[in-house]
Structures are given as C-alpha cells and as structure tokens.
GUMITOR-8840 format. One line per 5 residues: their letters; for each residue x, y, z of N, C-alpha, C, O, CB. Coordinates in steps of 0.05 Angstrom, whole numbers, always signed. Last residue first. Glycine has a CB too. Example, Ala and Ser with C-alpha at 12.3 -4.5 7.8 and 13.67 -1.06 7.14 Angstrom:
BEGIN
sa) +257:-45:+142:+273:-21:+143:+258:+1:+157:+268:+23:+161:+282:-12:+114  +264:-114:+156:+246:-90:+156:+264:-66:+156:+285:-66:+169:+226:-89:+181
END
This chain:
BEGIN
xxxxx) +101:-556:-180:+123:-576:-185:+104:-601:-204:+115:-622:-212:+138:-589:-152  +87:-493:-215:+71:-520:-201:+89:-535:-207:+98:-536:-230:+40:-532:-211  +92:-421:-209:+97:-447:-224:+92:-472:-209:+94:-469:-184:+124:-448:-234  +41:-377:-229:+52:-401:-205:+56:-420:-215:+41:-435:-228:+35:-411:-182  +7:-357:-265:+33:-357:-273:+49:-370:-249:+73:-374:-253:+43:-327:-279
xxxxx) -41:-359:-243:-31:-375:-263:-11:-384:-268:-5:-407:-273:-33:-367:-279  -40:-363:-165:-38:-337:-201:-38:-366:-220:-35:-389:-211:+8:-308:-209  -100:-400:-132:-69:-388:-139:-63:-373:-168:-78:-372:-188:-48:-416:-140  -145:-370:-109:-142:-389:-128:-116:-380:-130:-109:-356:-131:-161:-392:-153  -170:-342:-49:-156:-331:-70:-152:-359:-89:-161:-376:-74:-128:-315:-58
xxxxx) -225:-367:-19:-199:-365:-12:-187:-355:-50:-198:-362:-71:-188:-401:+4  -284:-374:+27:-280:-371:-1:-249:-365:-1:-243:-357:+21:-300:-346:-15  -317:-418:+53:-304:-402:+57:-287:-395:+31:-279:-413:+16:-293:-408:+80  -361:-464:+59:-375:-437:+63:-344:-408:+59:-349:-384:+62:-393:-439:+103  -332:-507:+38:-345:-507:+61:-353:-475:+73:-349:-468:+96:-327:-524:+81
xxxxx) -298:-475:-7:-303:-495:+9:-314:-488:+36:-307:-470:+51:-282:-508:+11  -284:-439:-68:-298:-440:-45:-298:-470:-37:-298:-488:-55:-326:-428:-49  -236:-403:-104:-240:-431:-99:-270:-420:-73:-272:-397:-65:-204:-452:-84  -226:-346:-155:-230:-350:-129:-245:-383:-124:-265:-388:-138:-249:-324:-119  -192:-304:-194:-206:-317:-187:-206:-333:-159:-186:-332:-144:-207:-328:-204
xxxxx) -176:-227:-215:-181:-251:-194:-207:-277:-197:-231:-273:-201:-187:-235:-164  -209:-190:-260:-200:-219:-261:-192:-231:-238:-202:-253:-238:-180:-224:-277  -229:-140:-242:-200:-155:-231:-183:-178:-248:-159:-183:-250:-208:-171:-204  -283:-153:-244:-263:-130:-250:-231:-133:-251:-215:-123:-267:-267:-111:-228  -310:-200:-239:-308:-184:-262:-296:-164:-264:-296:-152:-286:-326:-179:-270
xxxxx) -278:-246:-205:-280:-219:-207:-282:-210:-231:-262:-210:-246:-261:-206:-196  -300:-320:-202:-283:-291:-215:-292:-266:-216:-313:-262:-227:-277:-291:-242  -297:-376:-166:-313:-354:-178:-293:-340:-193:-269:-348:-194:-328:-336:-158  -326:-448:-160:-298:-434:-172:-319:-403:-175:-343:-403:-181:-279:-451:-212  -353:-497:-157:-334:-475:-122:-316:-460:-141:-292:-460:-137:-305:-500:-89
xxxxx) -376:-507:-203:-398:-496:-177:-374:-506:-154:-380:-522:-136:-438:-515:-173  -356:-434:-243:-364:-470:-237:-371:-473:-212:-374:-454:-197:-339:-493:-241  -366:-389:-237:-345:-391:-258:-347:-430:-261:-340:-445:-279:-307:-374:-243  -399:-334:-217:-391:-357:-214:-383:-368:-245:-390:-359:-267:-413:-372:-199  -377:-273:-196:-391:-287:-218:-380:-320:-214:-357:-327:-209:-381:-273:-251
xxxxx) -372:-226:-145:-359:-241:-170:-386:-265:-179:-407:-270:-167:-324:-259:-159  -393:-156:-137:-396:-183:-132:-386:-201:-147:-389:-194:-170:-417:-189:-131  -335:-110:-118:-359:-117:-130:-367:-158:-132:-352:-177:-129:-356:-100:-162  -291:-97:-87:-321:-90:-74:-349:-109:-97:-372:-116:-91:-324:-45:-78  -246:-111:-113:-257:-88:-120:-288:-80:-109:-303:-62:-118:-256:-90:-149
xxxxx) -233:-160:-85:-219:-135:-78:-225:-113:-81:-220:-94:-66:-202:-132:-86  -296:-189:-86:-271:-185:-86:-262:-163:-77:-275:-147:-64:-262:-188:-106  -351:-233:-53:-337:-196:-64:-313:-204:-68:-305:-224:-56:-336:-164:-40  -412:-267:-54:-380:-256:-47:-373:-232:-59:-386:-216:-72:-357:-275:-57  -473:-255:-23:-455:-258:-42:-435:-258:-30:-432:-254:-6:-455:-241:-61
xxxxx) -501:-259:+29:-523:-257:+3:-510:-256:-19:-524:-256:-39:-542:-233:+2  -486:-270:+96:-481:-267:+75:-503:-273:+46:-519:-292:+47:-459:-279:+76  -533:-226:+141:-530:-258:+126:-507:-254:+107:-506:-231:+98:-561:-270:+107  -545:-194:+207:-537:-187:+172:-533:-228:+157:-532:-249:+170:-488:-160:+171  -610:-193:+230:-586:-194:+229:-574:-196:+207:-587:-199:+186:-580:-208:+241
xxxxx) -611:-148:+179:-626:-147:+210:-633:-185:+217:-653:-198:+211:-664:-123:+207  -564:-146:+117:-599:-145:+131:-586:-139:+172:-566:-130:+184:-622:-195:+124  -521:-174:+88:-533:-151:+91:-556:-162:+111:-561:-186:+117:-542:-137:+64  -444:-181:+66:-475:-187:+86:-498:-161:+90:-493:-137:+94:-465:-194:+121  -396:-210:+16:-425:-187:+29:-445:-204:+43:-457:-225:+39:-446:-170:+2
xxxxx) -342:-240:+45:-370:-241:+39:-384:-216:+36:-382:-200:+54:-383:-254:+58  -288:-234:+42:-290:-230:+11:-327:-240:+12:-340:-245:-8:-262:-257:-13  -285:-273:+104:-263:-260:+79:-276:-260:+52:-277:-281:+39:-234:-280:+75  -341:-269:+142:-321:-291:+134:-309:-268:+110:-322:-249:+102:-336:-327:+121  -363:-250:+203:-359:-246:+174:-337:-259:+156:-314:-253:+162:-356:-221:+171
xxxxx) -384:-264:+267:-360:-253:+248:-367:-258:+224:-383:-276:+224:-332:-264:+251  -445:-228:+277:-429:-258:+286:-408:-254:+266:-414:-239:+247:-447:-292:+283  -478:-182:+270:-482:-196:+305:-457:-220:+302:-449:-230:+323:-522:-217:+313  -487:-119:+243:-474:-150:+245:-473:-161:+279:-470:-151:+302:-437:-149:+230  -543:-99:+213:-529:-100:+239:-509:-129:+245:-515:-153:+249:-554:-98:+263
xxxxx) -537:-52:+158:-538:-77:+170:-527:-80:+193:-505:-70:+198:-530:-93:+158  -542:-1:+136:-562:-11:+149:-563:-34:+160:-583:-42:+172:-579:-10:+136  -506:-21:+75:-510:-8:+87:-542:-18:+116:-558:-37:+113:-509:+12:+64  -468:-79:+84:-485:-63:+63:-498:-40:+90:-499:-44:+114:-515:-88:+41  -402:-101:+85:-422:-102:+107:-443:-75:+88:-431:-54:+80:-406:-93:+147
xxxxx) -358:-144:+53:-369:-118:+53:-391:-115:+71:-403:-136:+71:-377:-112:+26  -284:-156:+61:-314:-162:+58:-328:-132:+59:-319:-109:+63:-324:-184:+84  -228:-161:+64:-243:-159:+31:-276:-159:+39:-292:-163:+21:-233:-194:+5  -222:-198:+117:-214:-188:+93:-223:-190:+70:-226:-209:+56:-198:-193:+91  -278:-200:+162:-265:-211:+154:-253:-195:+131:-268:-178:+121:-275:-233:+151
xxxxx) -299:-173:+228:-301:-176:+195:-283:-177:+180:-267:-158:+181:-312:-158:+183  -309:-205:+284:-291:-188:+267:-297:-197:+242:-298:-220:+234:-263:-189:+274  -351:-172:+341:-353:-185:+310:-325:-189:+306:-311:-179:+323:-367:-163:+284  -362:-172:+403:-341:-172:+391:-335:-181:+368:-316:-197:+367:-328:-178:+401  -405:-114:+379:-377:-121:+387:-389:-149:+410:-409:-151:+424:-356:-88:+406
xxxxx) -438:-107:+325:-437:-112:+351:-414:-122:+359:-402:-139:+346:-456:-128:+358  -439:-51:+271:-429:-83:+281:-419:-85:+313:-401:-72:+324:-400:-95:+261  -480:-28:+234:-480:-19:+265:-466:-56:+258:-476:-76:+247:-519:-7:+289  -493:+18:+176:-484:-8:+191:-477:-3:+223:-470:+18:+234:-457:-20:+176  -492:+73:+156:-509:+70:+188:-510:+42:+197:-521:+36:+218:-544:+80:+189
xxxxx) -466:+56:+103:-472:+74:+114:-499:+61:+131:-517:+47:+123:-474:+97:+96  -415:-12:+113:-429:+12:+93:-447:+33:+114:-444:+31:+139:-455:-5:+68  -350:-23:+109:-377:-17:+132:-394:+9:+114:-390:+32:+107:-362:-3:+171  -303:-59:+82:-320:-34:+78:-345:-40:+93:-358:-60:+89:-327:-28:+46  -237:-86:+95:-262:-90:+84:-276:-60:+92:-264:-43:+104:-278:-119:+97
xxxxx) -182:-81:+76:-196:-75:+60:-229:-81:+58:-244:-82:+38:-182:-82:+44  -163:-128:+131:-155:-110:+115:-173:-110:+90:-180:-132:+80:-129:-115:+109  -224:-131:+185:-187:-143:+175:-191:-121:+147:-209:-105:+142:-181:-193:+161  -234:-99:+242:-244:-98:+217:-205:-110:+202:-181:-105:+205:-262:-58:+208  -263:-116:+303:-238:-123:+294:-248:-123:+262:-265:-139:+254:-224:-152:+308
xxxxx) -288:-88:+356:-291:-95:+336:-274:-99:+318:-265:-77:+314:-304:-86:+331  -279:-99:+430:-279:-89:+408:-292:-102:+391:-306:-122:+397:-259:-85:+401  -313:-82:+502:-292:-110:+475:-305:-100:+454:-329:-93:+451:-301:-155:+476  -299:-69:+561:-304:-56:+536:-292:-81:+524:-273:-94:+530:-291:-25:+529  -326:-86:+620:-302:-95:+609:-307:-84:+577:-325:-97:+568:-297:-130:+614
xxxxx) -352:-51:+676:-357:-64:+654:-333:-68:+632:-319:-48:+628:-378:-50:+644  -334:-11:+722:-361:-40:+724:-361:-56:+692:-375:-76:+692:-405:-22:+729  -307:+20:+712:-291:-12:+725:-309:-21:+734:-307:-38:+752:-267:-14:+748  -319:+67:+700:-311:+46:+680:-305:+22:+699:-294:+3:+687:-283:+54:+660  -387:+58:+728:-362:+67:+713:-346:+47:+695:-352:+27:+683:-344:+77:+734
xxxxx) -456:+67:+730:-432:+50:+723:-411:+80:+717:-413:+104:+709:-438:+23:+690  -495:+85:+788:-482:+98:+766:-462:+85:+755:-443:+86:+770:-471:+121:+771  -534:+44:+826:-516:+62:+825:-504:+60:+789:-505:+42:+773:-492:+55:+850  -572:+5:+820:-585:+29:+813:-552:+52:+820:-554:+76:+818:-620:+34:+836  -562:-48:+830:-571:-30:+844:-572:-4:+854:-571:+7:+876:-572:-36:+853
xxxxx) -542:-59:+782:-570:-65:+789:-579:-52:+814:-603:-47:+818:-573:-95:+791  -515:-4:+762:-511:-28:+767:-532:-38:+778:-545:-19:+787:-490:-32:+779  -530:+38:+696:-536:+35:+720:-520:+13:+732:-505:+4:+714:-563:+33:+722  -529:+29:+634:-521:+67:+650:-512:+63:+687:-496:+76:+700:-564:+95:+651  -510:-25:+608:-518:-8:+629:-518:+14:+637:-500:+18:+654:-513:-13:+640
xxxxx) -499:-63:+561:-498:-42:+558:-520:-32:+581:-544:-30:+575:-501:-35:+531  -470:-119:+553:-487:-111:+561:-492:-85:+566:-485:-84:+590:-490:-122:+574  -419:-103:+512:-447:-134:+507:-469:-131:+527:-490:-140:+519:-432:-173:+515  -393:-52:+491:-408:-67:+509:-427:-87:+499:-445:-85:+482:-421:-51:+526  -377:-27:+430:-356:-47:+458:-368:-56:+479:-353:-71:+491:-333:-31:+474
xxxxx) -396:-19:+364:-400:-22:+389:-379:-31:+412:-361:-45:+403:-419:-37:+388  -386:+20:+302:-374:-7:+321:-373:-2:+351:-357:+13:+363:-342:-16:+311  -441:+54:+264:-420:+50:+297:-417:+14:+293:-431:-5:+286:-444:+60:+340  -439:+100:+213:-431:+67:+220:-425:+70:+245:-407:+85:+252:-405:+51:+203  -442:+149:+188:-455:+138:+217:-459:+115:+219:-482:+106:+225:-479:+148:+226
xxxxx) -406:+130:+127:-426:+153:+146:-438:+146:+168:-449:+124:+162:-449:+164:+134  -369:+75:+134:-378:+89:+124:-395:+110:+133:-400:+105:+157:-384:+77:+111  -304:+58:+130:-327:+54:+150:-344:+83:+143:-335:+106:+144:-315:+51:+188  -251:+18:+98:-279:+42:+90:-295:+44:+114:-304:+21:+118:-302:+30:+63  -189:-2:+109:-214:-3:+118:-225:+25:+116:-217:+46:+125:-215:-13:+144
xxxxx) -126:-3:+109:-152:-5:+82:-175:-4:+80:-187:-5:+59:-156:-23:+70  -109:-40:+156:-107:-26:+128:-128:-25:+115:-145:-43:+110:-88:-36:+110  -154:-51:+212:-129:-60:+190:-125:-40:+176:-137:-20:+181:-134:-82:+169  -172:-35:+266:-180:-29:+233:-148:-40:+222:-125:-32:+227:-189:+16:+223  -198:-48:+331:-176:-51:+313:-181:-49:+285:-197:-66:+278:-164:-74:+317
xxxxx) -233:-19:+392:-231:-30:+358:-206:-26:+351:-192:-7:+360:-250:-15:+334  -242:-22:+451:-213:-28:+437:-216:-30:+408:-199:-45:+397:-199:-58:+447  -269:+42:+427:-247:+27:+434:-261:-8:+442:-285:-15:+440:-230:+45:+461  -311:+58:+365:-307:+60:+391:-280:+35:+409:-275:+12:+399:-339:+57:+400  -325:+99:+328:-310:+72:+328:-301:+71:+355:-282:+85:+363:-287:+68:+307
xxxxx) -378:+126:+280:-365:+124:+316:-357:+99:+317:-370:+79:+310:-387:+128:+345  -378:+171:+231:-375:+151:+240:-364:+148:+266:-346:+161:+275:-366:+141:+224  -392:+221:+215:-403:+217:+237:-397:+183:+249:-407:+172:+269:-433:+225:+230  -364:+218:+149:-378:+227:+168:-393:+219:+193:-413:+206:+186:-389:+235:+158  -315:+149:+146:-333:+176:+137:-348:+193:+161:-347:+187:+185:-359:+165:+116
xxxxx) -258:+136:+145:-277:+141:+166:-300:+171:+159:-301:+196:+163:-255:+146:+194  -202:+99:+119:-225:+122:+113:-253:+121:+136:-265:+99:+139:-239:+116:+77  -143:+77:+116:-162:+76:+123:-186:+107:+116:-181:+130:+110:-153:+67:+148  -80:+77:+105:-101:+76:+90:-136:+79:+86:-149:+83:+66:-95:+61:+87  -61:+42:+155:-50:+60:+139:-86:+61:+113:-106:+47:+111:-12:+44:+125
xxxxx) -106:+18:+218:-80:+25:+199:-76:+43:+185:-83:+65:+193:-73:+10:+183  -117:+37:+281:-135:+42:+253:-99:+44:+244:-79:+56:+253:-166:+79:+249  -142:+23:+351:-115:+29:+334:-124:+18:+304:-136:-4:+300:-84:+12:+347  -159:+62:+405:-166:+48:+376:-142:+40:+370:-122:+47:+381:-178:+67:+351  -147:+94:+456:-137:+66:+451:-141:+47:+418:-129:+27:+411:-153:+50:+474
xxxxx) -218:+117:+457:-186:+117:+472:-166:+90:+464:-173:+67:+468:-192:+116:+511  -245:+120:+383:-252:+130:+421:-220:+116:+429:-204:+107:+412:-291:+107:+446  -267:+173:+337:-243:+149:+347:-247:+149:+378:-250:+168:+394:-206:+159:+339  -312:+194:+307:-309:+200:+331:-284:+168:+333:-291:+144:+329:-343:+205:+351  -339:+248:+267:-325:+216:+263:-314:+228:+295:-310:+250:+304:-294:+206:+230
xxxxx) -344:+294:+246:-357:+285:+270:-348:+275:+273:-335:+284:+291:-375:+277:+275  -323:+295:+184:-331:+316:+200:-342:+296:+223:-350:+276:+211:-353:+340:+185  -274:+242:+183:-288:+253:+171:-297:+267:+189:-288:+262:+212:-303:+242:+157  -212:+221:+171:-227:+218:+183:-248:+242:+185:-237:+264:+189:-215:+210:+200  -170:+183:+130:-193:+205:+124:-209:+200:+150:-220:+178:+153:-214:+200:+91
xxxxx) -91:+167:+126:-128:+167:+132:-146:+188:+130:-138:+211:+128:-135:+160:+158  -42:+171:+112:-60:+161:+91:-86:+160:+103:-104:+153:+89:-53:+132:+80  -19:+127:+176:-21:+142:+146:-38:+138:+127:-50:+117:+121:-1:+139:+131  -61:+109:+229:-47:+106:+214:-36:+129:+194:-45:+152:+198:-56:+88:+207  -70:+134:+292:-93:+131:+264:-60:+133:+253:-42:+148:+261:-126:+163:+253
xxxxx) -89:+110:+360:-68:+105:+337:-79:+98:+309:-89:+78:+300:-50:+81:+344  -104:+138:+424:-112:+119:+390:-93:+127:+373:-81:+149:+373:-144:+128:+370  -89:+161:+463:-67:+141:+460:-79:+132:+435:-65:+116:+422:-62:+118:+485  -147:+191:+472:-124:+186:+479:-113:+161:+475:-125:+141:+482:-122:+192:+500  -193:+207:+414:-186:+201:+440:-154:+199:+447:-138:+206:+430:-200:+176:+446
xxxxx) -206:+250:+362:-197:+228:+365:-186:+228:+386:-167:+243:+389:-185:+221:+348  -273:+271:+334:-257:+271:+354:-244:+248:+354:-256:+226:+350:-269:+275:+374  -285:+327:+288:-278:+302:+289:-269:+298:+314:-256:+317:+324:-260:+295:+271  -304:+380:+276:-315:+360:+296:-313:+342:+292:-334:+330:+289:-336:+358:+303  -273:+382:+198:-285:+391:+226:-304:+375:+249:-320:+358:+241:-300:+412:+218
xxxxx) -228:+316:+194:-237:+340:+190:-254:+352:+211:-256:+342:+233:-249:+341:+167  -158:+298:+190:-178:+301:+207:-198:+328:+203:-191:+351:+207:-166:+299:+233  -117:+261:+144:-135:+296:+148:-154:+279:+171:-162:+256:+170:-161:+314:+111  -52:+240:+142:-75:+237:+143:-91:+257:+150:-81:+274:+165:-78:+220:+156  +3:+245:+124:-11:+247:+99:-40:+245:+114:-57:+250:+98:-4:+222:+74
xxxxx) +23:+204:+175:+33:+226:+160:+8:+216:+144:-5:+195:+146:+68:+227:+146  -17:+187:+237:+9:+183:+206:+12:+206:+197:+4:+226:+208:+2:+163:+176  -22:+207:+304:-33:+208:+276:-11:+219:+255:+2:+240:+252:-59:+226:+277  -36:+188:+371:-13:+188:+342:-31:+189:+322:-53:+177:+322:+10:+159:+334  -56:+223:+432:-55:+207:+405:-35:+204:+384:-17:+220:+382:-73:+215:+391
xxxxx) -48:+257:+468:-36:+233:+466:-40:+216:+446:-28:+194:+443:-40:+221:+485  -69:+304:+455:-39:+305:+454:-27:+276:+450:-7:+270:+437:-27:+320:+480  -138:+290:+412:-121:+287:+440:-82:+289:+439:-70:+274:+423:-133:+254:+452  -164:+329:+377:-148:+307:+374:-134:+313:+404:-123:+333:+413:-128:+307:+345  -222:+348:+353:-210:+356:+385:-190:+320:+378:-199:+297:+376:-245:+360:+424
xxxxx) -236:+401:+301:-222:+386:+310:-222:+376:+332:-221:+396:+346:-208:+392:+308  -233:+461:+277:-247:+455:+301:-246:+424:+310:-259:+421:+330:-275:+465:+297  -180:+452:+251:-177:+475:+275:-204:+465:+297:-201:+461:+322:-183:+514:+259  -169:+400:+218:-180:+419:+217:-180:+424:+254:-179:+408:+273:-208:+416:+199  -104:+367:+204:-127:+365:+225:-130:+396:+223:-112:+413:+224:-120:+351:+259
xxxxx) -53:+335:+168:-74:+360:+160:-95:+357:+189:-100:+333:+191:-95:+353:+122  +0:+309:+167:-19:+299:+176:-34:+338:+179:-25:+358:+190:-11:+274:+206  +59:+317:+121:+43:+323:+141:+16:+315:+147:+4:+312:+126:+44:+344:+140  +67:+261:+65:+65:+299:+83:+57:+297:+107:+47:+276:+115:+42:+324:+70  +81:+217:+55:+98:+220:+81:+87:+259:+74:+101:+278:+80:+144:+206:+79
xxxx) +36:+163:+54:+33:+191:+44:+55:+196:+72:+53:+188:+95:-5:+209:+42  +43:+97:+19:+40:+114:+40:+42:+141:+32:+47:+147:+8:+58:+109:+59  +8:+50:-11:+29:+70:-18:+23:+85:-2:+0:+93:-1:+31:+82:-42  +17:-24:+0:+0:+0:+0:+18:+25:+0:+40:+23:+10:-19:+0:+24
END
C-alpha cells in the first residue's frame, strides 16, 4: 500500500487528543474527535464528526466517513472504509446503571472491540456488535447489523446481517465460474470455495512442481 509521508492535515475545530498518534498524509476534518493514546495510521480520512474512542488502533489507509463512531478497543487494518454513521459497538451488556441502581463506571464493565481485517467496507449507518470481526475484503451493506463474524471476501446484509454474495478486492460481486470456482469481473481474480469459505485461487503464472 502507498504511503503519504506529508504532514498529517487536522481541521482547527477538531479535538485530537496530545496523546494520540496520527500518520503522515492523514486529514482530520471539522468535529472530528480522536481520543487518547488511538493510533490513526497514514493516509487516513477521518471525517466531519467521526469520533475514534481511547486506545483504537486504525492502519494505513483507512477512511472514516462522516459521523462515523468507532469506539475502543476496535482494531481497523489497512484499508478499511467505515462508512457515514456506521458504529462499532464495545459493550455486550450495555448499562447506565448497576443493578442497584448506582451509576456504572468504567470498572463496572469490560469494553470488547470490533476487529475490521484488511480492506473490508462498513457501509452507511451499519452498526457491528462487538465482539464481530469482519473478515478481509468483505463488505457489510449499508443498514446492517452484524451480530457474528464475517467470513473473507462475503457481502452481508440485513437485520441480522447474512451473507447474500462474495466480493472481491474491487467491492464488487464475483460471478460464478463453476460450482466452487468464482471470478472478479473486475479484476479478473479468481476464487475456490469450500465449506462456506471462499480463498484466493493461486496466479496462473505459479509455477507447479
């Protein structure tokens, strides 16, 4: 992936914490907030509101559209799209209170992330329940709530989300090619399936003993 070594751009109204790191080449735009100690790679877009919470850590490349909320411990690989008011959640039970009725803090409840692998895309107001992790190359459609991990190169959509195709690299759906073989109509990549999991087909040009 091709890095950006300028300067890291953050708009004035902004609130990036001192303790954060943020790559070279990456813009933070207006009312964006990024917490303490998160770690935004090179090369990122983090958009007007977008909110990084304490501790994230988001690779090189990444894009965080408007109002998106990623909340800690999430981990973003490279390459990851999260799209307009997408939240990745961290409580499995989510209390204001303790049962008896006092005020949670933090050391009533254990935060667990969302783990996005490299190049997949969270479409707009997707909501994935922590602790998902979505798999590489996949795509989550807009409006969908993911509840259970996501396998590499699936689209899922709905309430709860399902896979409903594969994807390649280029986001778009591939074409079946025989019944476990596919191909990217964009790309040409082709692609094997077994037992529900779809995997790269070796190059051509691999030479075979």
């Amino acid at each position: 992936m091709i890095t950006d070594t300028t300067p890291a751009h953050v708009a004035q109204s902004a609130d990036v914490d001192e303790r954060a790191t943020i790559g070279d080449g990456t813009t933070i735009w207006h009312l964006a907030q990024v917490r303490e100690d998160a770690v935004v790679g090179s090369g990122c877009t983090v958009g007007r509101g977008a909110y990084v919470g304490p501790g994230v850590r988001i690779g090189n490349g990444c894009k965080l559209q408007n109002y998106a909320l990623v909340y800690e411990p999430a981990v973003l690989e490279d390459g990851v799209f999260v799209g307009p008011a997408a939240v990745l959640t961290n409580d499995l039970y989510p209390r204001a209170v303790t049962p008896d009725g006092t005020v949670k803090t933090n050391d009533d409840w254990q935060a667990v992330g969302v783990t996005i692998r490299t190049g997949a895309a969270i479409g707009a107001r997707a909501v994935c329940v922590a602790p998902v992790t979505i798999g590489r190359w996949a795509t989550v459609a807009a409006g969908a709530v993911v509840t259970a991990d996501v396998p590499d190169f699936a689209l899922v959509a709905g309430v709860p989300a399902k896979r409903i195709r594969w994807v390649g690299r280029a986001g778009v759906p591939l074409e079946r090619t025989g019944p476990d073989s596919w191909r990217c109509p964009t790309t040409g990549d082709e692609f094997t399936e077994s037992g529900g999991v779809l995997r790269e087909a070796p190059s051509r040009s691999t030479p075979r003993n």
